[in-house]
VEXDO-351917 format. One record per residue (C-alpha): residue number from 1; x, y, z. Coordinates in pm, whole numbers, plus 50000, padded with zeros to 5 digits. Each point is the difference from the previous one (the first is absolute). Last residue first. Layout:
REM VEXDO-351917
r num:NUM; c1:X; c2:Y; c3:Z
...
***
This chain:
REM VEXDO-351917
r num:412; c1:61733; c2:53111; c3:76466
r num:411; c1:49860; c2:49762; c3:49753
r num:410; c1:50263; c2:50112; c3:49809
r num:409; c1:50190; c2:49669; c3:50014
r num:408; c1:50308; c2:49897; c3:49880
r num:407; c1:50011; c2:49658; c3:50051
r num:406; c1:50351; c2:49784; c3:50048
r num:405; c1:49995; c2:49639; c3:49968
r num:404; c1:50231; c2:49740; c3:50069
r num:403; c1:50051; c2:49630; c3:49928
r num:402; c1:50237; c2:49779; c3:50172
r num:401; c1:50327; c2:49885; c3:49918
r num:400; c1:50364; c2:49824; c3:50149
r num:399; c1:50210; c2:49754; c3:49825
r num:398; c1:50256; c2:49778; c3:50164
r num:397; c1:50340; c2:49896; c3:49933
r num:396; c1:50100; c2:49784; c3:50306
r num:395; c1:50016; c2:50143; c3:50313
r num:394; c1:50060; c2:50326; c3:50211
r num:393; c1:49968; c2:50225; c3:49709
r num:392; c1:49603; c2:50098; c3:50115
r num:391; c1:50082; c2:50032; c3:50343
r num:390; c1:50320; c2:50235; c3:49937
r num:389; c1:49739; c2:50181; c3:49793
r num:388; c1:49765; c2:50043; c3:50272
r num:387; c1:50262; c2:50129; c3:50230
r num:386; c1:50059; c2:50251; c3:49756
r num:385; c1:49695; c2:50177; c3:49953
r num:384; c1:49819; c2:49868; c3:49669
r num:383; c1:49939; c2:50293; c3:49764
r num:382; c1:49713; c2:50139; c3:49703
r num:381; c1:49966; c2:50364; c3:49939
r num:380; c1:49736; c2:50144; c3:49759
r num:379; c1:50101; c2:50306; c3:49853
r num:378; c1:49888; c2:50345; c3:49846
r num:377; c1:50035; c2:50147; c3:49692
r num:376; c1:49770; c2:50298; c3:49877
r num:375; c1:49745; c2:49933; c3:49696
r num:374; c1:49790; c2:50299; c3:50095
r num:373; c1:50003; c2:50142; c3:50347
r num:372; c1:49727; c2:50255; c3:50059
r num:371; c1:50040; c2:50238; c3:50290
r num:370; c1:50071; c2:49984; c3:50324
r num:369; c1:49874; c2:49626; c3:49962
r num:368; c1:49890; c2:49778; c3:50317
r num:367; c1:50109; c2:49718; c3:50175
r num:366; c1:49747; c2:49875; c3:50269
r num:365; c1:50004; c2:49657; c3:50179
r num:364; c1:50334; c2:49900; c3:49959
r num:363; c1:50154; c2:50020; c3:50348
r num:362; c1:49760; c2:49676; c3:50087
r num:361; c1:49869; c2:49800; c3:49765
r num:360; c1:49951; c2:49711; c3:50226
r num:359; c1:50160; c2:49771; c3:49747
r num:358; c1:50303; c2:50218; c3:50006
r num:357; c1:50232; c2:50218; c3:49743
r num:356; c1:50245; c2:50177; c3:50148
r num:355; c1:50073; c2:50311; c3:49859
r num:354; c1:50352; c2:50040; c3:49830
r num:353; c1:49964; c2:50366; c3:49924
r num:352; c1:49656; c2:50165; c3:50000
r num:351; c1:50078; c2:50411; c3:50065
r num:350; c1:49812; c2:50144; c3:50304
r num:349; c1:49669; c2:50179; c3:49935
r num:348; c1:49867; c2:49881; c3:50309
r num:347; c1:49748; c2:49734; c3:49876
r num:346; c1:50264; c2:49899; c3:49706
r num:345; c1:50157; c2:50169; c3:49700
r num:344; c1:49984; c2:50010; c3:49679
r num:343; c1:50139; c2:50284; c3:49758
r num:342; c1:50369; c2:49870; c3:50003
r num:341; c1:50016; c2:49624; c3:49949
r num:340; c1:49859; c2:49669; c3:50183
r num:339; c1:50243; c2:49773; c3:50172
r num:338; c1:49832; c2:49705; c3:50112
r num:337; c1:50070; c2:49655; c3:50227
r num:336; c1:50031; c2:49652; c3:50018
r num:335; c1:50156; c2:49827; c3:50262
r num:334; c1:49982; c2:49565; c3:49931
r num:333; c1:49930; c2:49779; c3:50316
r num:332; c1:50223; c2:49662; c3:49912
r num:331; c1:49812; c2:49691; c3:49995
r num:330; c1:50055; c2:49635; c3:50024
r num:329; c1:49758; c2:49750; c3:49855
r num:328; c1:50327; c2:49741; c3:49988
r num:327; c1:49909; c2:49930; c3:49633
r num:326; c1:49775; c2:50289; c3:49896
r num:325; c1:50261; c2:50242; c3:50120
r num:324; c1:49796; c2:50351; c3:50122
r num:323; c1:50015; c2:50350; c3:49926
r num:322; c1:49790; c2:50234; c3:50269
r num:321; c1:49780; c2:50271; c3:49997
r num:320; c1:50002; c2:50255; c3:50275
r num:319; c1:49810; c2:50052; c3:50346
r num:318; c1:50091; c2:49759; c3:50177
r num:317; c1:49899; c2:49582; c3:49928
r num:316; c1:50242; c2:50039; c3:49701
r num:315; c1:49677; c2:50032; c3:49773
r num:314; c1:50021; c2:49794; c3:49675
r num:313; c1:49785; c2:50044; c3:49700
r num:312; c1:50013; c2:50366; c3:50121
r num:311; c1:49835; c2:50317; c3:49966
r num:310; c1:50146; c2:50363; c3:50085
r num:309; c1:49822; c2:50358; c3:49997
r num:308; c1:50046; c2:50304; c3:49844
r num:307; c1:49836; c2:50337; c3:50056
r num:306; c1:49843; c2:50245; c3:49737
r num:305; c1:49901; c2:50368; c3:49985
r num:304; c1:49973; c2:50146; c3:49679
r num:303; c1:50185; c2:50137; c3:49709
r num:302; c1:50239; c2:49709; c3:49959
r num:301; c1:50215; c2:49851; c3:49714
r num:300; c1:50264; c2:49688; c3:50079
r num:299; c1:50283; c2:49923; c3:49843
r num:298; c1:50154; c2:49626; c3:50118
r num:297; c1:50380; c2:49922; c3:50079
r num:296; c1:50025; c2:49717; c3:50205
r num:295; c1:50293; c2:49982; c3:50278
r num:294; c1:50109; c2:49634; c3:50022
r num:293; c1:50211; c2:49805; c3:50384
r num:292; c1:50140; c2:49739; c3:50115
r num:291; c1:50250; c2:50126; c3:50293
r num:290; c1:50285; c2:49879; c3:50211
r num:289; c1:50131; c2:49782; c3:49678
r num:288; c1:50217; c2:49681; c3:50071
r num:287; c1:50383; c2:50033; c3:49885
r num:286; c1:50093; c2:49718; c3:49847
r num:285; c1:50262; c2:50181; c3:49809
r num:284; c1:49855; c2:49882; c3:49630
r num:283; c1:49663; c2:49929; c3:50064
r num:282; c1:49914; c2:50209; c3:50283
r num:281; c1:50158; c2:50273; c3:49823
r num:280; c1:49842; c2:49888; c3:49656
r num:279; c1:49629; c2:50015; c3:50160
r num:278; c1:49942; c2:50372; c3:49921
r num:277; c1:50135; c2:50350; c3:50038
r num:276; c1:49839; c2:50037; c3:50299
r num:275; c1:49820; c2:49712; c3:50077
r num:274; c1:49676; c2:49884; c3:49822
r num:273; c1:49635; c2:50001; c3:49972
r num:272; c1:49786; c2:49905; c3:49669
r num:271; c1:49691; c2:50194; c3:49993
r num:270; c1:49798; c2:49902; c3:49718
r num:269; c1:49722; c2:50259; c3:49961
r num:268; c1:50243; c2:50203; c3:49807
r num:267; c1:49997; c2:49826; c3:49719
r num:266; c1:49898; c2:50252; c3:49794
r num:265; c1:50028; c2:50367; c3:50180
r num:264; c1:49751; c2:50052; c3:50268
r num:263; c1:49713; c2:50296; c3:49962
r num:262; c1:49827; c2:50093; c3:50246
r num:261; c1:49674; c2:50255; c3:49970
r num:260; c1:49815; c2:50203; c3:50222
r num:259; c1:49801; c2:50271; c3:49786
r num:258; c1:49720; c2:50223; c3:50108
r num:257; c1:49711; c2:50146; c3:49832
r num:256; c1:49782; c2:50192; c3:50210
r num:255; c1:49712; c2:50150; c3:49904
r num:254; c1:49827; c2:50282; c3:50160
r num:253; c1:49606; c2:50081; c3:49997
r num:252; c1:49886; c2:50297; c3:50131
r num:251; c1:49642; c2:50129; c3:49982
r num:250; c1:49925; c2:50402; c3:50027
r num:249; c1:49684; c2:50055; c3:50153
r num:248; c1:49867; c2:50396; c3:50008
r num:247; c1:49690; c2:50070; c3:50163
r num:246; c1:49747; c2:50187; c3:49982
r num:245; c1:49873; c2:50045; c3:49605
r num:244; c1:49791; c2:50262; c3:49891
r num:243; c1:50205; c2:50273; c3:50057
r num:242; c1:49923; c2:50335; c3:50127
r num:241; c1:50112; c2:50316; c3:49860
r num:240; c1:49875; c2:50253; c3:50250
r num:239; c1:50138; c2:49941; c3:50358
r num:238; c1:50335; c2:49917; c3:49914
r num:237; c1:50129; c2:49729; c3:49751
r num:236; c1:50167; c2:49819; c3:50288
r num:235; c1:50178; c2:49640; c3:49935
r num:234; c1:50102; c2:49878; c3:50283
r num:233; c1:49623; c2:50115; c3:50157
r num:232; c1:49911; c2:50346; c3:50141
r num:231; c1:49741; c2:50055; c3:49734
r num:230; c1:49992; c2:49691; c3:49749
r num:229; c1:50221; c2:49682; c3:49957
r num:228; c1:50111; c2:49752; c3:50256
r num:227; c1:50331; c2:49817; c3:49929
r num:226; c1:49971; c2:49621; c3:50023
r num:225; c1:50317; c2:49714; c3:49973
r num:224; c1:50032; c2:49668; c3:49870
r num:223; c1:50240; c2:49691; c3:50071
r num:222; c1:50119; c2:49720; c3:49781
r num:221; c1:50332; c2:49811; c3:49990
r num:220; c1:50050; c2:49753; c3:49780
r num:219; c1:50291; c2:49695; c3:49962
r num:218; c1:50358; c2:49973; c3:50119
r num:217; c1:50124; c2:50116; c3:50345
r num:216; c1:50053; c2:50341; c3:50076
r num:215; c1:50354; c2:50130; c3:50161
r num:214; c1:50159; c2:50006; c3:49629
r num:213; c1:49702; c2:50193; c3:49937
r num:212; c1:50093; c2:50311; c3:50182
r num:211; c1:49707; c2:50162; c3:50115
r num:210; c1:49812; c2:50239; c3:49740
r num:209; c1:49999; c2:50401; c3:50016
r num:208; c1:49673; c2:50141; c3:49775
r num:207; c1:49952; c2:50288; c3:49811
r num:206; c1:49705; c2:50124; c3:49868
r num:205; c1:49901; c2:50205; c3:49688
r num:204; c1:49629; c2:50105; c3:49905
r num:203; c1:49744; c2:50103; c3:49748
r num:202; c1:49687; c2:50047; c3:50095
r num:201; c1:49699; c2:49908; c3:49731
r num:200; c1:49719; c2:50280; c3:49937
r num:199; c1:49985; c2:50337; c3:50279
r num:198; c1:49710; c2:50218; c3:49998
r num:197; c1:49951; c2:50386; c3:50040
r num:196; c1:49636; c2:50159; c3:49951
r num:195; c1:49983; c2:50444; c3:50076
r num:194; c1:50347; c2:50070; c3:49982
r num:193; c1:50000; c2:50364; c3:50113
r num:192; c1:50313; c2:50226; c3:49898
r num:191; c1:50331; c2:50012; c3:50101
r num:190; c1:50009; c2:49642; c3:50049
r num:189; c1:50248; c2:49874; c3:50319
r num:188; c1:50221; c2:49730; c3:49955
r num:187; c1:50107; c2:49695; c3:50282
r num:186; c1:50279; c2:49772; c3:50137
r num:185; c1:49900; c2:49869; c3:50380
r num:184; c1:50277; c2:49834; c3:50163
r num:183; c1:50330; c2:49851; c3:49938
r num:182; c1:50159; c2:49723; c3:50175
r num:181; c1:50196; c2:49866; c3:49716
r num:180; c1:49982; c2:50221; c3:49724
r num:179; c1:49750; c2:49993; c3:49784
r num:178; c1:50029; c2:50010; c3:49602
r num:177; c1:49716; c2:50180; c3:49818
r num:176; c1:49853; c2:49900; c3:49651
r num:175; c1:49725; c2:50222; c3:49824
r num:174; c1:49713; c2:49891; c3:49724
r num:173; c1:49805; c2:50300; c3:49868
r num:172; c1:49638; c2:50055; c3:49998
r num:171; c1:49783; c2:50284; c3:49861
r num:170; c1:50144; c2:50197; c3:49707
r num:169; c1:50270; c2:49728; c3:49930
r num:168; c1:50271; c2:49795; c3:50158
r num:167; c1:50331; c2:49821; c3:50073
r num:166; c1:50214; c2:50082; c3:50239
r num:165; c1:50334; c2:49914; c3:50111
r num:164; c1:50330; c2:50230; c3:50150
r num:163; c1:50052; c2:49728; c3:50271
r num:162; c1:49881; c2:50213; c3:50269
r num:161; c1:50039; c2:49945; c3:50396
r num:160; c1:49800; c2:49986; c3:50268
r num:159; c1:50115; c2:50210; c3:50329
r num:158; c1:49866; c2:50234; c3:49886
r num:157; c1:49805; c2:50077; c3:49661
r num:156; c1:50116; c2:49817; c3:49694
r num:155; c1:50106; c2:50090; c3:49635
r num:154; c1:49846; c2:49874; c3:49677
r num:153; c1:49657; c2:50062; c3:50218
r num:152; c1:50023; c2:50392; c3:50080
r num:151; c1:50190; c2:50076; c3:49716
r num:150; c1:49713; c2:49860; c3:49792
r num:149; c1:49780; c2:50301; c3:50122
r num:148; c1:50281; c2:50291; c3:49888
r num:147; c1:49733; c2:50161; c3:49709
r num:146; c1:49727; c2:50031; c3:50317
r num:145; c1:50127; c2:49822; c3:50295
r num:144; c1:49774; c2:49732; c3:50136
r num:143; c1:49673; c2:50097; c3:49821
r num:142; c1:50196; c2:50000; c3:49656
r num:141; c1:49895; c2:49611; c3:49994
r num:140; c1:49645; c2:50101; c3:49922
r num:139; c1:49737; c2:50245; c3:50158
r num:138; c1:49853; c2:49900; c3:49822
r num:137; c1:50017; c2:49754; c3:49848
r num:136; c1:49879; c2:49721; c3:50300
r num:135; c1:50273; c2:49825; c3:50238
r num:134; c1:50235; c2:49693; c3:49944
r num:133; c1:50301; c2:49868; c3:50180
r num:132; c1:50207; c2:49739; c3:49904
r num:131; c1:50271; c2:49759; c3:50203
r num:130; c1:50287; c2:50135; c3:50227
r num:129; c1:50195; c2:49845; c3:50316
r num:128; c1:50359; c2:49886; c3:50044
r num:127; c1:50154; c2:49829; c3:50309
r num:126; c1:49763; c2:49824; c3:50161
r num:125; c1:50171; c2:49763; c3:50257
r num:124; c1:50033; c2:49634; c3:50092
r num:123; c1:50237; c2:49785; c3:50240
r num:122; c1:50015; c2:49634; c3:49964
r num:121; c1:50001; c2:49763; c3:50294
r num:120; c1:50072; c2:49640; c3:50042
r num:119; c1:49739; c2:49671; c3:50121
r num:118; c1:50075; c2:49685; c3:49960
r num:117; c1:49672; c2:49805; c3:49971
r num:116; c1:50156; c2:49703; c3:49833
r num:115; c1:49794; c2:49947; c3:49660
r num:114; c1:49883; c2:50336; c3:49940
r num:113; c1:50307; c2:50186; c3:50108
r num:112; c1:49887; c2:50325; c3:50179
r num:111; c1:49999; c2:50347; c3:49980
r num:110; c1:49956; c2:50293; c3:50221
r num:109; c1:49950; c2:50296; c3:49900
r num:108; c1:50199; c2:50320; c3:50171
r num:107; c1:49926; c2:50365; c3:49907
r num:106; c1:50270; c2:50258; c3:49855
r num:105; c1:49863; c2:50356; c3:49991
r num:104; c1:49842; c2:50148; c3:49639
r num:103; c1:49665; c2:49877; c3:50133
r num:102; c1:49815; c2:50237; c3:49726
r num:101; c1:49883; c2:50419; c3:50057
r num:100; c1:49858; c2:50106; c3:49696
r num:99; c1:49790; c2:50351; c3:49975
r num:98; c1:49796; c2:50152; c3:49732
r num:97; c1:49758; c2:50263; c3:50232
r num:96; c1:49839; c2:50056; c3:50316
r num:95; c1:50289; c2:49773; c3:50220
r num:94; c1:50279; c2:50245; c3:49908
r num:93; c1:49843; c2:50270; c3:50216
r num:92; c1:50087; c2:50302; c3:49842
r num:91; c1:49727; c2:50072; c3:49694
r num:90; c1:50092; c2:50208; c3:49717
r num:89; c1:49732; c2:49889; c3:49803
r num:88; c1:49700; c2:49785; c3:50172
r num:87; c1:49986; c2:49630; c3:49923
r num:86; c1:49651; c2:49924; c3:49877
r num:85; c1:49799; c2:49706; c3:50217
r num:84; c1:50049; c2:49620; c3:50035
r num:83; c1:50291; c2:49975; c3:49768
r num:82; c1:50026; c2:49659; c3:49876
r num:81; c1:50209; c2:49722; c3:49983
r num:80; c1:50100; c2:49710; c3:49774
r num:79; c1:50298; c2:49759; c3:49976
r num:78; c1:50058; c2:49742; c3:49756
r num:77; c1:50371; c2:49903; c3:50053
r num:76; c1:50356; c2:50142; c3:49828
r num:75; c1:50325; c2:49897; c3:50130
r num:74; c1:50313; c2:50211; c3:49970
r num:73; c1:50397; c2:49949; c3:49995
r num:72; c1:50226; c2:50172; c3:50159
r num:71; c1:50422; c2:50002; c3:49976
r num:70; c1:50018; c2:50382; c3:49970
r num:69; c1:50150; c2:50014; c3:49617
r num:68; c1:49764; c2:49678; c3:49922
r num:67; c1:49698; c2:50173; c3:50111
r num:66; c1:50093; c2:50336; c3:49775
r num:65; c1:50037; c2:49844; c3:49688
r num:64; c1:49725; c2:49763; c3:50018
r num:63; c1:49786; c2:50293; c3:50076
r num:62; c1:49696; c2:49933; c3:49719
r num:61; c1:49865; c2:49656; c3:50020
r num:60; c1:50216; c2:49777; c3:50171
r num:59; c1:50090; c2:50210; c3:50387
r num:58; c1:49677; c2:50185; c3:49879
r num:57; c1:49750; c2:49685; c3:50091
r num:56; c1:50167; c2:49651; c3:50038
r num:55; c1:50253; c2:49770; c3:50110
r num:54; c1:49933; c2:49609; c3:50076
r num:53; c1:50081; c2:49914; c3:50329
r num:52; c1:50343; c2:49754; c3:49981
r num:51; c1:50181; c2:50201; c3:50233
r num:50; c1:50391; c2:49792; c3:50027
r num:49; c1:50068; c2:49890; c3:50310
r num:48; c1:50346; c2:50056; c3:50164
r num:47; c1:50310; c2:49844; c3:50078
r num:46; c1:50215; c2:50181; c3:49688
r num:45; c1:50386; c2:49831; c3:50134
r num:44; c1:49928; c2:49677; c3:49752
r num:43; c1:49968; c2:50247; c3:49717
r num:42; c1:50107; c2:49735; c3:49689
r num:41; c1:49873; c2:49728; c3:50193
r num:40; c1:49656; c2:50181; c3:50035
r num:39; c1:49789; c2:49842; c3:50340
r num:38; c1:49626; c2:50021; c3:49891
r num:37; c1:49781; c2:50212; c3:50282
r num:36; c1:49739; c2:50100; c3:49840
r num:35; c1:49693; c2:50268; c3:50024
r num:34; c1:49638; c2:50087; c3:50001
r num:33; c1:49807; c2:50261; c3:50128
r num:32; c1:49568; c2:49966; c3:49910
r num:31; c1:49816; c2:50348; c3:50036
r num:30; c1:49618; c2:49965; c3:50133
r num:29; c1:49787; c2:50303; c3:50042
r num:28; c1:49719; c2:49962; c3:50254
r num:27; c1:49635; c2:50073; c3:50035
r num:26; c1:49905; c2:49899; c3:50343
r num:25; c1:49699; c2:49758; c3:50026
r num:24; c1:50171; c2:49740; c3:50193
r num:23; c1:50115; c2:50181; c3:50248
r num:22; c1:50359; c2:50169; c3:50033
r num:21; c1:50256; c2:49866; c3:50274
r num:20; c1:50313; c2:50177; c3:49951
r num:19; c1:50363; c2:49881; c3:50010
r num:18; c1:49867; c2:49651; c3:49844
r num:17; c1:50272; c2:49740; c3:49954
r num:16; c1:49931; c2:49697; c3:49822
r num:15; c1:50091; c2:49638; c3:50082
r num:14; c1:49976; c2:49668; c3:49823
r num:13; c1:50139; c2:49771; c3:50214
r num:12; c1:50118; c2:49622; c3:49897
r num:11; c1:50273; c2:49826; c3:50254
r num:10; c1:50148; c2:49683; c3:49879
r num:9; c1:50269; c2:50202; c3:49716
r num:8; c1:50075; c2:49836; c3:49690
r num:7; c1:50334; c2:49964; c3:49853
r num:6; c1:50217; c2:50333; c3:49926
r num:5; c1:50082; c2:50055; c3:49649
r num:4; c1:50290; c2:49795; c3:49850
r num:3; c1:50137; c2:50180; c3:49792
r num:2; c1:49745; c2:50254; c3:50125
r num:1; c1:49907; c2:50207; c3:50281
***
């Protein structure tokens, strides 16, 4: 995350998940996922990534229209296979002719932060399938349907679904199928025999479910993931039209971008305590205070995990900081605590309201964002307990300091 970003990490792992072990002469496809995480102050409730992967194939070139009306996109890859014998007309089993059957189910990767090893999960699934499809003249497109053949491919066969695309000519046309999640085997029939059929570039949708990134620190995560390719495989062309690749790796790479910043008004690292209502009481009526006392106003902006911690220039020998007289060397322990506003919240999810805060760092150790908080006030408060302050007054006119400091850390 940013403003400040997150310091560096100790641990360094690079990691990469394999869901299929494929040898080192496989032929493989490789499709690099990216996306973002940057919090938006004017959307501070939208907590998701944003898919950076550039777009390509039909979704751009000719079914803009339609893609943006269904909320797809399309990616387009060099792809080649090859029927290994003609594809007889009329056939019934699915797996002698044009089939596609893709991993349109949602699969787990794994990812992990490069620098810490933290590991979270993103779920992947093929959700649109189509590409080009060639074959000799003649027989010609009509092969599929006669005068009706681009019916067959502007519209889909169950359970895919059409888009109303194609583009073609006497022997290829281009074709763009959406996939329902779950679905199985989508496939056309020739009414006549197709004596060559091959398939150049695929053309493809996914969708993908990210983690939440306010729950994911700073930095990179990377993780990869293989689908198998050929008969029987993720992707199944049936028994014919083979491909000449076998496996499938898609790359992921997400960013995140967070933001934990504090800002304190001018002067406000000056923390002058005083009575209620101030010293003119004591002053005027002689009437000693019970309580010395400063709330501090500060904004703070969070998208990520963070805890706070206390240092002192002197500790009161607890587990607080301390004020002392440089004359007499007396000291006073001074409370200080935080109230953080709505959208972070500790551990347990319970609302942070006047929470101690001690050397040990204990009861601070997480606070985390429900969603982002940008620019929200918050407070630092400063007292002496009364018995302290009855200490302090007990003598001549004395003056009490010390130096504290209060990190914000997302080192979390």
């Amino acid at each position: 995350m940013h403003n400040p970003q997150r310091g560096a990490h100790r641990l360094c792992q690079f990691f990469s998940a394999s869901l299929l072990a494929v040898s080192a002469s496989a032929n493989a496809l490789v499709q690099d996922i990216t996306a973002k995480f940057n919090p938006d102050p004017g959307n501070p409730l939208n907590n998701e990534f944003v898919n950076t992967t550039p777009v390509s194939g039909v979704c751009v070139e000719g079914a803009a229209a339609q893609c943006d009306a269904l909320g797809i996109f399309s990616i387009r890859t060099g792809f080649a296979a090859n029927s290994i014998r003609p594809i007889q007309a009329n056939h019934q089993d699915p797996r002698q002719g044009a089939m596609w059957k893709v991993p349109s189910e949602w699969r787990d990767v794994t990812v992990t932060h490069v620098s810490t090893g933290e590991v979270s999960t993103v779920q992947l699934r093929i959700s649109a399938i189509g590409g080009a499809w060639f074959l000799d003249n003649p027989p010609g497109v009509s092969v599929w349907a006669g005068s009706s053949w681009s019916h067959q491919w502007r519209q889909a066969p169950s359970p895919c679904v059409g888009i109303n695309y194609l583009q073609g000519a006497a022997n290829w046309a281009r074709f763009f199928w959406v996939v329902p999640e779950g679905a199985g085997t989508c496939s056309r029939q020739p009414i006549g025999d197709i004596p060559r059929l091959w398939y150049w570039t695929i053309d493809y949708g996914y969708s993908i479910k990210t983690p939440n990134p306010l729950a994911l620190s700073s930095g990179q995560y990377i993780g990869s993931i293989n689908y198998s390719m050929g008969p029987g495989s993720d992707f199944d062309f049936g028994d014919v039209v083979l491909p000449e690749d076998n496996v499938f790796t898609f790359n992921f790479t997400l960013d995140v971008m967070h933001t934990l910043k504090v800002d304190i008004p001018p002067g406000g690292h000056r923390v002058e305590l005083l009575p209620q209502g101030g010293w003119q009481a004591w002053l005027n009526q002689g009437r000693k205070p019970t309580r010395l006392f400063r709330d501090q106003t500060f904004n703070v902006s969070a998208s990520s995990r963070f805890k706070m911690n206390l240092e002192c220039q002197y500790p009161d020998g607890g587990n607080t900081c301390a004020l002392r007289e440089a004359t007499s060397g007396h000291s006073v322990p001074l409370n200080v605590s935080v109230s953080l506003p709505n959208g972070l919240s500790d551990g347990g999810g319970q609302p942070v309201n006047r929470r101690p805060l001690l050397l040990d760092g204990s009861g601070t150790e997480l606070f985390q964002p429900g969603f982002y908080v940008d620019r929200k006030p918050a407070k630092l408060h400063f007292d002496i307990a009364r018995e302290h302050v009855e200490q302090m007054l007990s003598g001549a006119g004395k003056q009490y300091s010390g130096l504290v400091t209060v990190v914000w850390d997302s080192e979390v």
